[in-house]
C-alpha positions as CSV (number, residue, x, y, z in Angstrom):
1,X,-44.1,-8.9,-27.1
2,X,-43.1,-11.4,-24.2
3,X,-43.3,-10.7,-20.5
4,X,-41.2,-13.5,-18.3
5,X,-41.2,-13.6,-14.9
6,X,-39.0,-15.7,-12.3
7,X,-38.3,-15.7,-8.5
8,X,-34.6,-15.3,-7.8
9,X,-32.4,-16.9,-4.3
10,X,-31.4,-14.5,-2.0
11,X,-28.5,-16.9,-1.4
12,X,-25.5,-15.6,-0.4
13,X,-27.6,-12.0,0.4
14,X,-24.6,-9.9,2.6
15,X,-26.2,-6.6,2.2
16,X,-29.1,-5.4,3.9
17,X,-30.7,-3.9,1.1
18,X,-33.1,-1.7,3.1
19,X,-30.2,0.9,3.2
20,X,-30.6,1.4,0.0
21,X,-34.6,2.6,0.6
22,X,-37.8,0.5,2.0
23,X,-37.0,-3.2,-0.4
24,X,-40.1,-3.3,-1.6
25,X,-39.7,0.1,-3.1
26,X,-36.7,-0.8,-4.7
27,X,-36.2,-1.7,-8.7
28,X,-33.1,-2.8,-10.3
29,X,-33.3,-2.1,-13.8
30,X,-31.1,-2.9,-17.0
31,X,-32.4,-2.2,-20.4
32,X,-31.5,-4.4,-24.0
33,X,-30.5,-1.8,-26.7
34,X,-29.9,-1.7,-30.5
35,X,-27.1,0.8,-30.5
36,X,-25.7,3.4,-28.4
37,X,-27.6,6.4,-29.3
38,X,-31.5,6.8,-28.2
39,X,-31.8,8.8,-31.3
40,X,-31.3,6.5,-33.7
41,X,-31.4,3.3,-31.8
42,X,-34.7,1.3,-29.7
43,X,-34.6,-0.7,-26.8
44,X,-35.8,-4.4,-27.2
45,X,-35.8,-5.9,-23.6
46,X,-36.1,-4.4,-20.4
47,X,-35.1,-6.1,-17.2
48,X,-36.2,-5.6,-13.8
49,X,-35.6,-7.1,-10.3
50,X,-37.6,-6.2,-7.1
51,X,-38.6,-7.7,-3.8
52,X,-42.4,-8.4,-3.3
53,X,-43.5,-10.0,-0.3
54,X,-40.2,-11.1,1.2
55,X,-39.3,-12.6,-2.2
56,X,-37.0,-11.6,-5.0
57,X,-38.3,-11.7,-8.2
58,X,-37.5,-10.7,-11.6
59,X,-39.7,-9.3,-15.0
60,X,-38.5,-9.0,-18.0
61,X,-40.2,-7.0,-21.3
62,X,-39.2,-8.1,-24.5
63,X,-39.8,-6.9,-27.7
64,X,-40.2,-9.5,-30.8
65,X,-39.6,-7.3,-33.3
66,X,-38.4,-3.2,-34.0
67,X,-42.3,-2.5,-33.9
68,X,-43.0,-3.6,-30.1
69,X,-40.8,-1.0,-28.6
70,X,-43.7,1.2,-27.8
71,X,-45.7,-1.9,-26.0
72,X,-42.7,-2.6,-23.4
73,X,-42.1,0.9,-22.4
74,X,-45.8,0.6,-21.7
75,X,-45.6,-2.2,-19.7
76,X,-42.7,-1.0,-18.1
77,X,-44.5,2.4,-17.3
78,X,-47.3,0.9,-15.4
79,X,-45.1,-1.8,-13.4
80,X,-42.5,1.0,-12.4
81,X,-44.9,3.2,-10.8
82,X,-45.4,1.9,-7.1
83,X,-41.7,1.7,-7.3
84,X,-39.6,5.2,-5.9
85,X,-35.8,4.0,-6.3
86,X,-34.4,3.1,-9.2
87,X,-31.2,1.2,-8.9
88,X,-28.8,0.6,-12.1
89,X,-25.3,-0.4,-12.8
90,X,-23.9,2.7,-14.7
91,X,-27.4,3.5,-15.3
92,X,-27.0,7.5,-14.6
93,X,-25.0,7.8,-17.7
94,X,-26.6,5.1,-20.0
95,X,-30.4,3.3,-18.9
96,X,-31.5,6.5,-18.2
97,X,-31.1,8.6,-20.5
98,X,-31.9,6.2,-23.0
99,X,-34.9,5.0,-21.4
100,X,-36.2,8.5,-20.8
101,X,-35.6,9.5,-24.0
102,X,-37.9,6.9,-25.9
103,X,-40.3,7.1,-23.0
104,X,-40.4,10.9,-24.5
105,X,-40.1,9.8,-28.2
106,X,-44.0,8.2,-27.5
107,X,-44.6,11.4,-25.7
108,X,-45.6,9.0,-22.2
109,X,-46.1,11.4,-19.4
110,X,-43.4,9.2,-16.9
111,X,-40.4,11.1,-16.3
112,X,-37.4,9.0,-14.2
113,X,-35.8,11.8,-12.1
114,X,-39.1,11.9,-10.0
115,X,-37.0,8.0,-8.7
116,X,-34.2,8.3,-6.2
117,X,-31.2,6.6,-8.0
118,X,-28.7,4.2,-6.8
119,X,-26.2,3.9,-9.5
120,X,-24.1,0.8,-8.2
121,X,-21.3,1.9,-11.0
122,X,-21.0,5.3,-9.3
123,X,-20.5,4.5,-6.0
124,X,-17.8,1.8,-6.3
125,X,-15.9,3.9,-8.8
126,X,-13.8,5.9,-6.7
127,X,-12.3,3.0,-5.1
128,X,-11.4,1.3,-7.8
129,X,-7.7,1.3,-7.0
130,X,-8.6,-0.6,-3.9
131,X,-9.5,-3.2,-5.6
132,X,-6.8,-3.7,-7.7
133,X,-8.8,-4.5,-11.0
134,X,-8.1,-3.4,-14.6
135,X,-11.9,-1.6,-15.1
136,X,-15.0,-1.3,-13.2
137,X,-17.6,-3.3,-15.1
138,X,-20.0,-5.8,-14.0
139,X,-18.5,-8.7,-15.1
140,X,-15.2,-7.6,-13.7
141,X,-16.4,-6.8,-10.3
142,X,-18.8,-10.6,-10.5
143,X,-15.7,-12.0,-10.7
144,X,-13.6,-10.1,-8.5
145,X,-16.1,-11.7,-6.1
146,X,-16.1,-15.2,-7.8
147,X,-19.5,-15.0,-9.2
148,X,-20.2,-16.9,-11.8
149,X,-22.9,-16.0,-14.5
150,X,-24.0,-18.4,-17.6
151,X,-24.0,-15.5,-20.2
152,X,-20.7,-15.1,-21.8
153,X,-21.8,-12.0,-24.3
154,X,-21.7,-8.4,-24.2
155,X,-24.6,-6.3,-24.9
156,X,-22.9,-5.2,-28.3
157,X,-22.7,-8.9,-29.1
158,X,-26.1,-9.3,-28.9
159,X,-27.2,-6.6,-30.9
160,X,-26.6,-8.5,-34.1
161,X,-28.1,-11.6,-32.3
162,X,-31.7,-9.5,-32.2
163,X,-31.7,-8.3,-35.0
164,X,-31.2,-11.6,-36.8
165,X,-33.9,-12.9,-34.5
166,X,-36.5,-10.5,-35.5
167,X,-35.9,-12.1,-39.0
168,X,-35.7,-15.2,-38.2
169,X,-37.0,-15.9,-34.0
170,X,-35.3,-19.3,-32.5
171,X,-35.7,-20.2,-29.1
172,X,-31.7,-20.7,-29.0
173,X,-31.3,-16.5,-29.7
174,X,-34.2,-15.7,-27.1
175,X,-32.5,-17.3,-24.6
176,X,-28.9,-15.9,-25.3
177,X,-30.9,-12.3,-25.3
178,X,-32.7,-12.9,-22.4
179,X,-29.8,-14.9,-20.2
180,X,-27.5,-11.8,-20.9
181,X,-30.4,-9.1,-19.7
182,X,-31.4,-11.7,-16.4
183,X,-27.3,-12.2,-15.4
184,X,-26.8,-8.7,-15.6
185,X,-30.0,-7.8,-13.1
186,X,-29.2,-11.0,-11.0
187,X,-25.1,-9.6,-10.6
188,X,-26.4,-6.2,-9.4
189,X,-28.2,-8.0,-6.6
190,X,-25.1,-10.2,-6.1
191,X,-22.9,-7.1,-6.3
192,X,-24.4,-5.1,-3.7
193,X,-22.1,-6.2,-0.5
194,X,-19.4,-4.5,-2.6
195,X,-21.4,-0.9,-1.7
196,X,-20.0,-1.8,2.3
197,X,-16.9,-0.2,0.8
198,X,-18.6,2.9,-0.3
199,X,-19.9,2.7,3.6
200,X,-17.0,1.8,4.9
201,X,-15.2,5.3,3.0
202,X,-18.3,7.7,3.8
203,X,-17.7,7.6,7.8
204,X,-19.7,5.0,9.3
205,X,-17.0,3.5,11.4
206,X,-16.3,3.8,14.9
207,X,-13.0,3.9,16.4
208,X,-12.5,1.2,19.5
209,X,-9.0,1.4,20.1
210,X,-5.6,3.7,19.6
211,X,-2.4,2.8,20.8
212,X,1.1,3.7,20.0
213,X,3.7,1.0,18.7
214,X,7.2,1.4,18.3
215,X,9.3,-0.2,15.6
216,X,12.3,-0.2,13.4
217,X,11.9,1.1,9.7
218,X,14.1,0.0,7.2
219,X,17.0,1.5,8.0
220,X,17.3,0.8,11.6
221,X,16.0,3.8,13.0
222,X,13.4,3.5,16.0
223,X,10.1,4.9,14.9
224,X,6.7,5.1,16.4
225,X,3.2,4.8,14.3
226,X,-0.6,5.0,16.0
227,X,-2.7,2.0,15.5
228,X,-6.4,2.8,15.5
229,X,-8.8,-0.5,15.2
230,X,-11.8,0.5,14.2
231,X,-15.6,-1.1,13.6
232,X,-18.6,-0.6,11.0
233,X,-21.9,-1.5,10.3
234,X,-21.7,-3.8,7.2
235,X,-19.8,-6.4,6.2
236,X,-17.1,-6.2,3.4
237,X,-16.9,-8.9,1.1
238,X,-13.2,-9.5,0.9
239,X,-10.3,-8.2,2.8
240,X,-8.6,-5.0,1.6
241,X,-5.3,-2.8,2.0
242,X,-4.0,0.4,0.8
243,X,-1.7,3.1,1.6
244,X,0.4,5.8,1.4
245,X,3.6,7.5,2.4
246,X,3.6,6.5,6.1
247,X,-0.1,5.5,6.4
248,X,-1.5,2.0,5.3
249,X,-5.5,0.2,6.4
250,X,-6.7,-3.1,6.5
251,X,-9.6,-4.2,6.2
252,X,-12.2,-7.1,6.4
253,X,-15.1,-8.4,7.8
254,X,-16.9,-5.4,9.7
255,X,-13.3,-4.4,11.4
256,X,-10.5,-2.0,10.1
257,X,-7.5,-1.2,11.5
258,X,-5.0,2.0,10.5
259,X,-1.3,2.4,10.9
260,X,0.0,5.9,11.0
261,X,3.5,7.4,11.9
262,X,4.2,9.7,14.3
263,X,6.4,12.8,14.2
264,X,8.3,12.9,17.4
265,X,10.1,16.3,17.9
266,X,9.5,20.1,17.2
267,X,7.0,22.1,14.6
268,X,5.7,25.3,13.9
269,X,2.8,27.2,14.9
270,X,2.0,30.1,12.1
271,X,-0.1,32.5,13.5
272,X,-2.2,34.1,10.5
273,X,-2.0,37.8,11.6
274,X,1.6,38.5,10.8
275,X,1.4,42.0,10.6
276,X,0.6,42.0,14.4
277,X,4.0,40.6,15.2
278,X,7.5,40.8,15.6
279,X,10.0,38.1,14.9
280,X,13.0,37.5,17.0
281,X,15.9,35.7,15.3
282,X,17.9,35.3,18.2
283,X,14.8,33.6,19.8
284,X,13.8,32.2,16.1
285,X,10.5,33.0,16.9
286,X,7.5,35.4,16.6
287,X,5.9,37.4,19.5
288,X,2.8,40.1,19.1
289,X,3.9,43.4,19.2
290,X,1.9,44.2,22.6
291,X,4.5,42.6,24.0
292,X,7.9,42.9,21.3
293,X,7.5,46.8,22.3
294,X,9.6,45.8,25.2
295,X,12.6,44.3,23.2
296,X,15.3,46.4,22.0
297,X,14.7,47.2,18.4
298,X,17.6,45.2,17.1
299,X,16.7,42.0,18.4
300,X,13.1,42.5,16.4
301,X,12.1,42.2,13.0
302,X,8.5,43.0,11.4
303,X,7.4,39.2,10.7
304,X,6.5,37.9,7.8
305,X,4.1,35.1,7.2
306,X,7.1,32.6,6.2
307,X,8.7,33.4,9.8
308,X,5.6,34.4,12.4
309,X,5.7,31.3,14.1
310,X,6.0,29.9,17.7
311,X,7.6,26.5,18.3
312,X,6.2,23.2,20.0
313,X,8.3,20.2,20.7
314,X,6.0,16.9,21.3
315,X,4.4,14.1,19.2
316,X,2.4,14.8,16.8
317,X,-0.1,12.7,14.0
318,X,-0.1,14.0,10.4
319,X,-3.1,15.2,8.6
320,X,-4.1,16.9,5.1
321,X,-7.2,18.9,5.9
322,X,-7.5,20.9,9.5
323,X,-9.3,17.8,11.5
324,X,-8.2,18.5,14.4
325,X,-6.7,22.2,15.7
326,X,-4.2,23.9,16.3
327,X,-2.3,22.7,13.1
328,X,1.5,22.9,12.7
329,X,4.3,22.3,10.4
330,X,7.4,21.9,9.7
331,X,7.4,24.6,7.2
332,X,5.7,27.1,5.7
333,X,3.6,26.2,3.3
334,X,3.9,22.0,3.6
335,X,1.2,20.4,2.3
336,X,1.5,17.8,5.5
337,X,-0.2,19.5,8.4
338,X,-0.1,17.9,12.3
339,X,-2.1,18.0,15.7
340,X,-0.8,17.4,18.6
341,X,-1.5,14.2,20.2
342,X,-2.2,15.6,23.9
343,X,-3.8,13.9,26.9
344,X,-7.2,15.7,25.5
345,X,-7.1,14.3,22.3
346,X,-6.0,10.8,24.0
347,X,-8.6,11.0,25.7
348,X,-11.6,11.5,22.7
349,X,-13.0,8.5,21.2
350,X,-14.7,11.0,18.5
351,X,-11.8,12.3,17.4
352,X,-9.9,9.4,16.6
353,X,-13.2,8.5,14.9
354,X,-13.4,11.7,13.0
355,X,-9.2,11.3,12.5
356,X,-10.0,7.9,10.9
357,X,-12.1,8.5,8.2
358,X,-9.9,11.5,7.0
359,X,-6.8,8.8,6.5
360,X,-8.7,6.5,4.9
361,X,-10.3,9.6,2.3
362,X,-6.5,11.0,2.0
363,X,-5.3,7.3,1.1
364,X,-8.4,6.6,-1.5
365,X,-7.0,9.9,-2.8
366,X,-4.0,9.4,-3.0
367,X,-4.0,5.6,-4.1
């Protein structure tokens, strides 16, 4: 068995890490693995990176041979414990599980969800579309940043590469093993300013500014939109767009701005307790029947829930979930709702805070 150990840059660092947990409590881990199944297969090399006294630094456990597996998972066990976060790059699904599984298989008494987790994979996933790349692993996101690494394998390259080695060790396959497992515990550091887009889609923003714009659309016709600019807390590492239908964000830096059209004219109202009402179709609308006792019965009809509306003609800002109250729409049933935009809502920074972050969750859904 081989324990190395190396201090690491924090070059290029645009994360602060300690939201993530207290640094120092923090390891990154990545394990080395002879197949994909803990029940049949053993891990060989375990990887971790931490911060200890300002400094990053990185250990890594390797098994010489098949027999060692037992004396890195003990080495690993006593170095993990003053740790209580465990971060990983699609670890929930894989390192995990695996890990905890052998750790079991030589009944050690460690068990891995007594950690908080940080699965890197996890978090960035849902935005995938954002970044416009054909999967979510590490390498791809390295280089959608334009990090570079030295290893060029995968870890099912290398499987055949340990295994010859424990036949025949060279110090050209213990480096190609251990390069692979140090890159890939190195990038998750390096990766981390990509979780400011996880931040960035989880609220933490703060709206600055709303005005209303007026342009053409495509067709010639005058149209007006809302443009909210809008701050947050971290720094994203490059700029990104998205959209849908008629809303679209930008973003970069620690700024954001959203563009979203405006329905000029008149909607519905649907109050929910038809029964109580009456509807007028002269008046093509609904009145409660406290007061539709007082029109002649053939101007009245019992309303249904399709027709027990009241009308409002103003400007209005779309929305998909009820944000902001009362809602209205065009008709029943849309799956578009809209607010109002009223001198009180004009007036409410925390609402067009709140209104933000639900367009920018409705266009990662729908993007």
């Amino acid at each position: 068995m081989q324990t190395l150990k190396n201090t690491v840059s924090d070059q290029n660092m645009r994360y602060p890490v300690e939201r993530l947990g207290d640094p120092e409590k923090l390891l990154f881990i990545d394990i080395e693995t002879t197949g994909l199944s803990p029940a049949n297969s053993q891990i060989y090399l375990i990887g971790c990176l931490y911060i200890k006294n300002g400094t990053w630094r990185t250990v890594q456990f390797f098994a010489d041979n098949t027999d060692e597996e037992e004396a890195i998972l003990y080495s690993f066990y006593n170095f993990a414990l003053p740790f209580d976060t465990l971060i990983t790059f699609n670890g929930n699904r894989f390192d995990i599980p695996f890990l905890q599984e052998r750790l079991n298989r030589y009944d050690f008494l460690f068990d891995l969800d007594n950690y908080s987790g940080v699965d890197i994979y996890r978090r960035l996933r849902p935005y995938k579309a954002l970044f416009a790349l054909p999967d979510m692993k590490q390498k791809t996101i390295e280089g959608f940043l334009d990090i570079n690494r030295d290893d060029e394998k995968s870890g099912s390259e290398l499987i055949k590469v340990y295994l010859d080695y424990t036949e025949r060790p060279s110090e050209f396959a213990l480096n190609l093993l251990l390069q692979h497992n140090y890159d890939d515990i190195c990038g998750m550091k390096s990766i981390l300013p990509m979780l400011a887009y996880s931040d960035l889609f989880n609220g933490e923003i703060k709206a600055e500014k709303a005005v209303r714009n007026n342009y053409k659309d495509y067709n010639g016709y005058l149209r007006s939109e809302l443009i909210i600019e809008f701050s947050f807390p971290v720094t994203l590492p490059k700029n990104v767009s998205a959209g849908f239908t008629d809303c679209y964000l930008m973003a970069g830096g620690n700024r954001g701005k959203l563009r979203v059209s405006m329905f000029t004219g008149t909607l519905k109202f649907f109050y929910p307790n038809y029964k109580d009402y009456y509807f007028l179709p002269d008046e093509d609308r609904a009145i409660h029947k406290s007061v539709g006792t007082y029109v002649d019965k053939d101007r009245r009809i019992q309303a249904t829930a399709s027709n027990c509306y009241a009308k409002k003609k103003g400007v209005f800002l779309p929305e998909w979930d009820e944000i902001v109250t009362p809602v209205f729409y065009e008709n029943y049933k849309d799956n578009t709702m809209y607010f109002e935009l009223g001198e009180n809502i004009r007036n409410d920074p925390s609402i067009f805070t709140k209104y933000a972050s639900h367009i920018m969750e409705t266009i990662m859904k729908e993007a």
